[in-house]
MDAnalysis code that builds the backbone (N, CA, C; Angstrom):
import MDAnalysis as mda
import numpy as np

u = mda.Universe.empty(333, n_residues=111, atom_resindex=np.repeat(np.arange(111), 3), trajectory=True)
u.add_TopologyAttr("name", ["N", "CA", "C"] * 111)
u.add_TopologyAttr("resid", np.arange(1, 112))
u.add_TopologyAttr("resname", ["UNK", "UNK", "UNK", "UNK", "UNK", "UNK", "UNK", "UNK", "UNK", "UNK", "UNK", "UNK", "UNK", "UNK", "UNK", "UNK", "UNK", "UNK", "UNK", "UNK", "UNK", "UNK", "UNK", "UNK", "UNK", "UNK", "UNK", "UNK", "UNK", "UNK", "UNK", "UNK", "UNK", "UNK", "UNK", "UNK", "UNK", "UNK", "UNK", "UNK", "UNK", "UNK", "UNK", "UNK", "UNK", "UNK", "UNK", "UNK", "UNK", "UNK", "UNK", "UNK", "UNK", "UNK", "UNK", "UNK", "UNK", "UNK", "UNK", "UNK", "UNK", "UNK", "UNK", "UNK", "UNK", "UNK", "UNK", "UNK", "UNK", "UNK", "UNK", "UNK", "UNK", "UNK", "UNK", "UNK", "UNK", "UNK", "UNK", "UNK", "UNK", "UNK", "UNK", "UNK", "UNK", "UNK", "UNK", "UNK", "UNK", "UNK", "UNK", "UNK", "UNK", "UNK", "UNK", "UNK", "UNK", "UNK", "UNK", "UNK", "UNK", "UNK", "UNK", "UNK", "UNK", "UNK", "UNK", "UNK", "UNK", "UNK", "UNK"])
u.atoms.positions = np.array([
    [12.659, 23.108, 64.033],
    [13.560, 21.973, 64.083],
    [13.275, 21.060, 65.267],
    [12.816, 21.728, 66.337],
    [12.290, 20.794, 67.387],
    [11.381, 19.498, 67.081],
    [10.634, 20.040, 66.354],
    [9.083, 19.082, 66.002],
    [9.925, 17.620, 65.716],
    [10.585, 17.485, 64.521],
    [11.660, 16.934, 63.634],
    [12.507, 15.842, 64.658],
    [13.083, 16.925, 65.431],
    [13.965, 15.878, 66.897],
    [13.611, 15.057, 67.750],
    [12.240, 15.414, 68.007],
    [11.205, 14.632, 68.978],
    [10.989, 13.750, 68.057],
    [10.262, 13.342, 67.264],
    [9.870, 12.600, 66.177],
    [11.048, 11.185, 65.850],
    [11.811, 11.666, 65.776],
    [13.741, 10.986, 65.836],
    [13.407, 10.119, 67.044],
    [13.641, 11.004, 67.926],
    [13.773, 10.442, 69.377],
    [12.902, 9.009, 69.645],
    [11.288, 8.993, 69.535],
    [10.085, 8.064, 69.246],
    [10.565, 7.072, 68.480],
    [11.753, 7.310, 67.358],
    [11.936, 5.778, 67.145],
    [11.408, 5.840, 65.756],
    [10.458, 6.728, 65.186],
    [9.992, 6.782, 63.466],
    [11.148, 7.339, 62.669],
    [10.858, 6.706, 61.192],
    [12.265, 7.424, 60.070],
    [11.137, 8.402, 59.522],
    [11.688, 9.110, 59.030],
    [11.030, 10.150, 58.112],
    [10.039, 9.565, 56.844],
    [10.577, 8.019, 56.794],
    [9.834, 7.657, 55.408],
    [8.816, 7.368, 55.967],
    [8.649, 6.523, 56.897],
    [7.270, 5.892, 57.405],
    [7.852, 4.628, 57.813],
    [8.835, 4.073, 57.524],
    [9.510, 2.304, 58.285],
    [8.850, 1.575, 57.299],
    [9.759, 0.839, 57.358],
    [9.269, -0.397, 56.419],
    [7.897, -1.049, 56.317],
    [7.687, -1.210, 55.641],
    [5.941, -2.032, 55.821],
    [5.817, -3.145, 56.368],
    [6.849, -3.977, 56.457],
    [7.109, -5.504, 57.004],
    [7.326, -5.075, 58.662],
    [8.082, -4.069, 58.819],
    [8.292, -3.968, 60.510],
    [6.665, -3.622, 61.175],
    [6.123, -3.181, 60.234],
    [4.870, -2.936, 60.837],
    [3.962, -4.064, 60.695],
    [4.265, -5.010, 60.453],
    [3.359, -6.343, 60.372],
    [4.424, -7.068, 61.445],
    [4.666, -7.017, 62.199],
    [5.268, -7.118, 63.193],
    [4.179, -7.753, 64.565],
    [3.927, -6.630, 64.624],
    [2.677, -6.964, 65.814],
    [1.884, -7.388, 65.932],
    [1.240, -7.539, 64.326],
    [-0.264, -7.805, 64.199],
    [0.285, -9.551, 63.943],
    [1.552, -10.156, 63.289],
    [1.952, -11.170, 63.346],
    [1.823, -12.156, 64.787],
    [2.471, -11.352, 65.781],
    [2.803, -11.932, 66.993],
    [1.467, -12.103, 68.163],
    [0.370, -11.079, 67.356],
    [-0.965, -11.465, 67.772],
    [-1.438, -12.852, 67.391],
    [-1.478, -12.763, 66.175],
    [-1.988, -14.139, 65.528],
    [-1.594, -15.329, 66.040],
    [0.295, -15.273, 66.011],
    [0.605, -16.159, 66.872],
    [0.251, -16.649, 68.174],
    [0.065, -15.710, 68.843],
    [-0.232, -15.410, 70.533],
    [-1.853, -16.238, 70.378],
    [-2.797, -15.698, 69.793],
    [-4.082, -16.270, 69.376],
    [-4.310, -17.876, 69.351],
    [-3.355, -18.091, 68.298],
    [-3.414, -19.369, 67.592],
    [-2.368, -20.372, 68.767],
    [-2.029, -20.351, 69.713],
    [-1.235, -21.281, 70.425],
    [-2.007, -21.425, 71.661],
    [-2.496, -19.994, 72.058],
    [-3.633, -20.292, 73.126],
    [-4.583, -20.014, 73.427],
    [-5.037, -20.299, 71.858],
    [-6.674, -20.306, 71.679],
    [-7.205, -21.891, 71.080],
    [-6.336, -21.542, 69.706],
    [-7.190, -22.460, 68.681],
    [-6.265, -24.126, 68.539],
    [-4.958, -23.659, 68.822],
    [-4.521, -25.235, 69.218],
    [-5.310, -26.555, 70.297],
    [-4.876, -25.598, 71.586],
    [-5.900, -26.684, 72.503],
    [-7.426, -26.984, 71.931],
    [-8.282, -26.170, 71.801],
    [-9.388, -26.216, 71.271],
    [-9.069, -27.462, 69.890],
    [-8.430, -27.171, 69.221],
    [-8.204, -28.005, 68.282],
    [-7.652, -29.540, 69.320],
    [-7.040, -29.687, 70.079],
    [-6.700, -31.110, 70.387],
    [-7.910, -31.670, 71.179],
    [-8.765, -30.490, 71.673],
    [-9.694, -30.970, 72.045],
    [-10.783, -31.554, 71.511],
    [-10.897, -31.532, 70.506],
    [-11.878, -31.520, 69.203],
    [-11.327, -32.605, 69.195],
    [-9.953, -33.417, 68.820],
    [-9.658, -34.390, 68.512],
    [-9.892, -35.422, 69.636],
    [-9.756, -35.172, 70.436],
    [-9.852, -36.372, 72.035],
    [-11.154, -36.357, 72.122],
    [-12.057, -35.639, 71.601],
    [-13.761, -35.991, 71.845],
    [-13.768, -37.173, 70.579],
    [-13.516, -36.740, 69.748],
    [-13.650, -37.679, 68.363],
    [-13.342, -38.845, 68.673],
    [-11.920, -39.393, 69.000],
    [-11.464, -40.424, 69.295],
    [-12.213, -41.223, 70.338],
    [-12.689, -40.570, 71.367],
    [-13.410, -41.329, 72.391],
    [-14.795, -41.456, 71.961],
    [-15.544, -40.801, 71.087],
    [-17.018, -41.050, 70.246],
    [-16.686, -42.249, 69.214],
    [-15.669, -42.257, 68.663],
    [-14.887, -43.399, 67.478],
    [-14.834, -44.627, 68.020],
    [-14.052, -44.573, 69.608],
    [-14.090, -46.040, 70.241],
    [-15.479, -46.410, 70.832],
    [-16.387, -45.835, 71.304],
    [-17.833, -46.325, 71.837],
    [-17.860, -47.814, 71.150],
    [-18.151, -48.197, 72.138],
    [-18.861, -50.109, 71.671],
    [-19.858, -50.640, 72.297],
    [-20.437, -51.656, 71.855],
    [-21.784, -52.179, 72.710],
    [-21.044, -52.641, 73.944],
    [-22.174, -52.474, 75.076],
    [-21.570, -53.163, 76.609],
    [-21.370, -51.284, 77.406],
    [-20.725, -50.535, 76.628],
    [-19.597, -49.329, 77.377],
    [-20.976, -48.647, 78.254],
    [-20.529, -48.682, 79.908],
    [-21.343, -47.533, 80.989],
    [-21.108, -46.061, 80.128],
    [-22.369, -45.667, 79.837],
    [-22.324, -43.931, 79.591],
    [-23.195, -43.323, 80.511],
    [-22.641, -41.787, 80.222],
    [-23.486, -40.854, 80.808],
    [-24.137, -39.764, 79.387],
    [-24.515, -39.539, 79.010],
    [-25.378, -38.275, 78.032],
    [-24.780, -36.985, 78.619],
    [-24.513, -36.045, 77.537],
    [-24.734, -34.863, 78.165],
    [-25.822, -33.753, 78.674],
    [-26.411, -34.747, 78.794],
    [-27.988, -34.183, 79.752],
    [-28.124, -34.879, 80.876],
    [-27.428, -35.922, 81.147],
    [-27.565, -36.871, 82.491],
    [-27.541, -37.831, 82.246],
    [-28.637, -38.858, 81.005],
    [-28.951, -39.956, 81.482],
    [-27.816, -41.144, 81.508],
    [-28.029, -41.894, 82.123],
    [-27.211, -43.248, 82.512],
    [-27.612, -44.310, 81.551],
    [-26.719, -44.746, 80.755],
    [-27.123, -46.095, 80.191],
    [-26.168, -46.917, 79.551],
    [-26.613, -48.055, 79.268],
    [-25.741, -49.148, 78.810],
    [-26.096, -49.656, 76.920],
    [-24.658, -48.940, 76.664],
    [-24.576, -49.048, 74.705],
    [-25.243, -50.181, 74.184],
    [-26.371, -50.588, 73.435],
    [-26.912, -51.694, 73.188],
    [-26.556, -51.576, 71.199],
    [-26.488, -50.835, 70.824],
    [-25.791, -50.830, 69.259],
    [-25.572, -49.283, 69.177],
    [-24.189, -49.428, 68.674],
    [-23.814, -47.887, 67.562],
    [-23.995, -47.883, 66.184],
    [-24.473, -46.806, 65.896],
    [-24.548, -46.808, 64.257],
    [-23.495, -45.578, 63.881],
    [-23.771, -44.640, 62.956],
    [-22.819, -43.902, 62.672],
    [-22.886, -42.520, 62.948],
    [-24.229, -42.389, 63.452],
    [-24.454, -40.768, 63.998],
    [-25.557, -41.196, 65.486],
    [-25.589, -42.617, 65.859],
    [-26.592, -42.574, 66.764],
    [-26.139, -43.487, 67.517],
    [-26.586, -44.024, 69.021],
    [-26.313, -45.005, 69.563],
    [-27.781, -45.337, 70.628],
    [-28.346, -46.558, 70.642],
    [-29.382, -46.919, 71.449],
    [-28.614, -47.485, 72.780],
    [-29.312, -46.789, 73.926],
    [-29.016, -46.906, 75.096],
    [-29.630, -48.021, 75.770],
    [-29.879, -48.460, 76.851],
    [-30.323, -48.951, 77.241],
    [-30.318, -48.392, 79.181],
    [-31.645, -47.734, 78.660],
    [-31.602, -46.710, 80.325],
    [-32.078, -47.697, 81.783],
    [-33.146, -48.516, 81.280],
    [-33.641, -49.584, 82.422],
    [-33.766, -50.968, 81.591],
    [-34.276, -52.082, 82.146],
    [-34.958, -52.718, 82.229],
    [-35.937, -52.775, 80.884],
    [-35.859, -53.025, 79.542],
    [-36.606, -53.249, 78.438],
    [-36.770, -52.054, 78.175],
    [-35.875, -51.019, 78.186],
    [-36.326, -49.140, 78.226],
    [-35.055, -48.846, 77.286],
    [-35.177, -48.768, 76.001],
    [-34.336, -48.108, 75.143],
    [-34.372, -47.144, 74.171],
    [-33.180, -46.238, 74.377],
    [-33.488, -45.068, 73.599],
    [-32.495, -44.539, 72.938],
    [-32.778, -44.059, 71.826],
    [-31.410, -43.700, 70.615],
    [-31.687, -42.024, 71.343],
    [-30.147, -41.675, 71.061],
    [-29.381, -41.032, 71.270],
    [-28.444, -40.269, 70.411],
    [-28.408, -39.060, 70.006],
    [-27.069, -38.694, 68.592],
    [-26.019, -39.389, 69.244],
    [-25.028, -39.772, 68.852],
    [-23.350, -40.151, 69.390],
    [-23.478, -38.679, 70.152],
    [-23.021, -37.484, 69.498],
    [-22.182, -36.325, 70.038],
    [-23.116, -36.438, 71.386],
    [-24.062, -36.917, 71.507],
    [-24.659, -36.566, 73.077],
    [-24.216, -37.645, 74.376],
    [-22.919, -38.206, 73.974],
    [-22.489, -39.096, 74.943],
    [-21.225, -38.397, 75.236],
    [-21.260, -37.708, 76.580],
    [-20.074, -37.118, 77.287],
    [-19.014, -37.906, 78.157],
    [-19.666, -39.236, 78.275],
    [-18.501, -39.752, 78.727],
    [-18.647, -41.193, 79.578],
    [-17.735, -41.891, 79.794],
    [-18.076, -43.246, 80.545],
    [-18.892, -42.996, 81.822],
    [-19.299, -43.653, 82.675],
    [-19.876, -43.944, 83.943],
    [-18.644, -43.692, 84.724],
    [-18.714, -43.122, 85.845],
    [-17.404, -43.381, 86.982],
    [-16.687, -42.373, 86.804],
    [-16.639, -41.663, 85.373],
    [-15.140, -40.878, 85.065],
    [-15.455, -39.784, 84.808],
    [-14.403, -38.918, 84.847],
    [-14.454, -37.381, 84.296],
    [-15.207, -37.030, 82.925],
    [-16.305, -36.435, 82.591],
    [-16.869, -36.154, 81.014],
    [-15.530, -35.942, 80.126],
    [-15.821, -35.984, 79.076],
    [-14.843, -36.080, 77.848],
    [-15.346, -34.570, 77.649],
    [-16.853, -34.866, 76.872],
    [-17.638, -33.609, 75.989],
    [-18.050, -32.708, 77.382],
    [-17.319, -31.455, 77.211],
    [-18.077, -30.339, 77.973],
    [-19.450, -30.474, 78.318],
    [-20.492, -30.203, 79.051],
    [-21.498, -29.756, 79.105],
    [-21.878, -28.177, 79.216],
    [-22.346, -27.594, 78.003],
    [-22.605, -26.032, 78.185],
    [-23.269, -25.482, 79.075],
    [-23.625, -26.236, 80.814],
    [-24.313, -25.263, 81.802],
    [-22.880, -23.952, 82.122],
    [-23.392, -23.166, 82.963],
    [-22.448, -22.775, 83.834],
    [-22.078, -23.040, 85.045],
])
């Protein structure tokens, strides 16, 4: 009868508990996951977009490899820079991290 009392005590019913109380935890993971994982990540995704969307001819950039240059046309997956002096070079969009002067938008993957 001991075995039985201890068992009680722990908080289990004899049937096994509901199946829903046991999706309990694995729920509040997901949640826990999804608010501070994949939300920000997700708004972040969106504030790169928006600032690749506004690019216009004239705008100071930086590349996310370094280079410095001045937007001479955007197209829809590319933009020609203008690095010097009669020196121009296309570029994907996603490889423009951010204005001249300011904080990058797009991460750069060094460490």
């Amino acid at each position: 009868m001991l075995p039985t009392a201890s068992v009680f005590a722990l908080g289990a019913s004899p049937d096994g508990g509901s199946p829903w109380l046991q999706l309990v935890p694995f729920v509040l993971v997901l949640g826990i996951f999804y608010f501070i994982i994949l939300l920000p990540m997700k708004r972040k995704q969106q504030k790169v977009q928006a600032f690749l969307d506004s690019l216009k001819v004239n705008d100071r950039v930086i590349t996310t490899g370094g280079i410095y240059g001045q937007i001479m046309k955007v197209d829809e997956q590319k933009v020609q820079l203008q690095i010097a002096e009669k020196v121009r070079i296309e570029v994907a969009k996603t490889a423009i991290g951010g204005y001249q002067g300011q904080p990058p938008v797009v991460e750069t993957g060094g460490a």
